[in-house]
Structures are given as structure tokens and as C-alpha cells.
N, C-alpha and C positions, 0 to 999 in steps of 0.2 A: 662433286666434292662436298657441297654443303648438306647432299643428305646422308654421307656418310657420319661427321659430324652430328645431325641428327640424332643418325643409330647409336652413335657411341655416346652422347648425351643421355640419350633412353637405359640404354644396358646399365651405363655407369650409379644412374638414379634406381632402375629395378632394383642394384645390386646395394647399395646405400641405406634405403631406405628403411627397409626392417630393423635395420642397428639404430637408426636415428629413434627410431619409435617406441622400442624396448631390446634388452639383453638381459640375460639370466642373471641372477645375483654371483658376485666374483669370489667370494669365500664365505665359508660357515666357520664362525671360531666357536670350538664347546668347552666349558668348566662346569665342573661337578664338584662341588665343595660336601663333604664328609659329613662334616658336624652338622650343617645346614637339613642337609638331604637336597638342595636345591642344584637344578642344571642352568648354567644360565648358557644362553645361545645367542651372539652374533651374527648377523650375516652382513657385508659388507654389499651394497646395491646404491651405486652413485643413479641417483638421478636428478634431476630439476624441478621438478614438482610432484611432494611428495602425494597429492589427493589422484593425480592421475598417470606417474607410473611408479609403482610402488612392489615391496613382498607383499601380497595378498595370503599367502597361508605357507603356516612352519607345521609340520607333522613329526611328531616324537614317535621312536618307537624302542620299546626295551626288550631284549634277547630275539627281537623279529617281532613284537606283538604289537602291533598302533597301542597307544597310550594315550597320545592328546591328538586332537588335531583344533588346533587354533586360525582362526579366516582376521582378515584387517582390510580395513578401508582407509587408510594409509600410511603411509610408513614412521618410523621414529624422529626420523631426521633425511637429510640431502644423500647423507651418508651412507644409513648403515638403519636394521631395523633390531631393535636387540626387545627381549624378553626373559625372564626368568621363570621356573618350574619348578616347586616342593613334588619329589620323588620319593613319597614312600616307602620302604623294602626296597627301594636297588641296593645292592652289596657290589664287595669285592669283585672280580670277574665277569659280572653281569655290561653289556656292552650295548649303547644309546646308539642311535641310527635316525639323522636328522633331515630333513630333506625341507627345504627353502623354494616356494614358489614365486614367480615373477607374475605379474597380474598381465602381463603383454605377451612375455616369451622366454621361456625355458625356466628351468632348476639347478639347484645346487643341494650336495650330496656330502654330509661327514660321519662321520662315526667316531667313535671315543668309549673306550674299555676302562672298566672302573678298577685303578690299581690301586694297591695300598698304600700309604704314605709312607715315606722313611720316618724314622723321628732319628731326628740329632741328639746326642750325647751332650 
């Protein structure tokens, strides 16, 4: 009985442990401000200490074509790593494709299409 205990003490810990150590960042938030030309990029990545588990790099890309790639050695805050980016020539239709790395374990993935503003009357 007590090495089954054992066993399921071990599996439970295999099975634990990669989460405790890193998870991919939980959201990307994107805004593109018009008049700016700037994107700015959220990613929402709870962790505990931001110099060792952290987003380690945000890759921008416009219509499919890499455009930035940015690397970090730790993140903004416990929270969340945010950055901003002066874009250029993006217009109307032209569509951002962001991807958020984890410096431990996995990505996160948004994209965001440049529409035009309404303007109010």
C-alpha cells in the first residue's frame, strides 16, 4: 500500500511540476492608434519573479512579413509585459500578427486587422 502511495506521489509531482516552473503567457492585447502610427502590445504573463520566469521575446509581423523581433531579460511587471511600436506605412487593411514567448514554456498568438475609424457627427 505504501508504494503505491509512492507512485501516485511521483506521477502527481511529474505531472505538477512543468506548470509550477513556467506557462505560456495567458493573453496578447493589441491597439494601433492611427494618428500615432504606433502598435502597442500587451501580454498578460502572471508570474513571481520577474528576472527568472518571464516573456523573453514579442515578434511583430505585418501582412506575414517579421518586422520586429524584440528579446528581454525580464519582464515589465508580476503581471503583464507591455511595449509599444512606431509602424510606419501600416494602413487601413493591413493586418499585425504578434506572437509572445515564454522564456520557460510555450506562446501566445494575436492578430489584429487595421480598420478605419468611424468618426462621430
Amino acid at each position: 500500500m505504501k508504494a503505491i502511495q509512492i507512485i501516485c506521489i511521483a506521477l502527481l509531482a511529474f505531472i505538477l511540476v512543468p506548470y509550477a516552473l513556467g506557462h505560456p503567457p495567458t493573453e496578447v492585447e493589441l491597439e494601433f492608434d492611427e494618428e500615432t502610427m504606433s502598435l502597442r502590445v500587451s501580454v498578460s504573463h502572471m508570474v513571481g519573479k520577474i528576472t527568472k520566469h518571464y516573456v523573453n521575446k514579442i515578434v511583430v509581423e505585418l501582412n506575414g512579413e517579421e518586422i520586429i523581433t524584440q528579446q528581454f531579460n525580464t519582464q515589465s511587471s508580476e503581471a503583464k509585459q507591455e511595449v509599444s511600436y512606431i509602424i510606419p506605412g501600416a494602413q487601413v487593411g493591413d493586418t499585425f500578427s504578434v506572437t509572445a514567448y515564454c522564456n520557460i514554456s510555450g506562446k501566445k498568438e494575436k492578430t489584429l486587422q487595421i480598420e478605419t475609424r468611424t468618426q462621430s457627427e
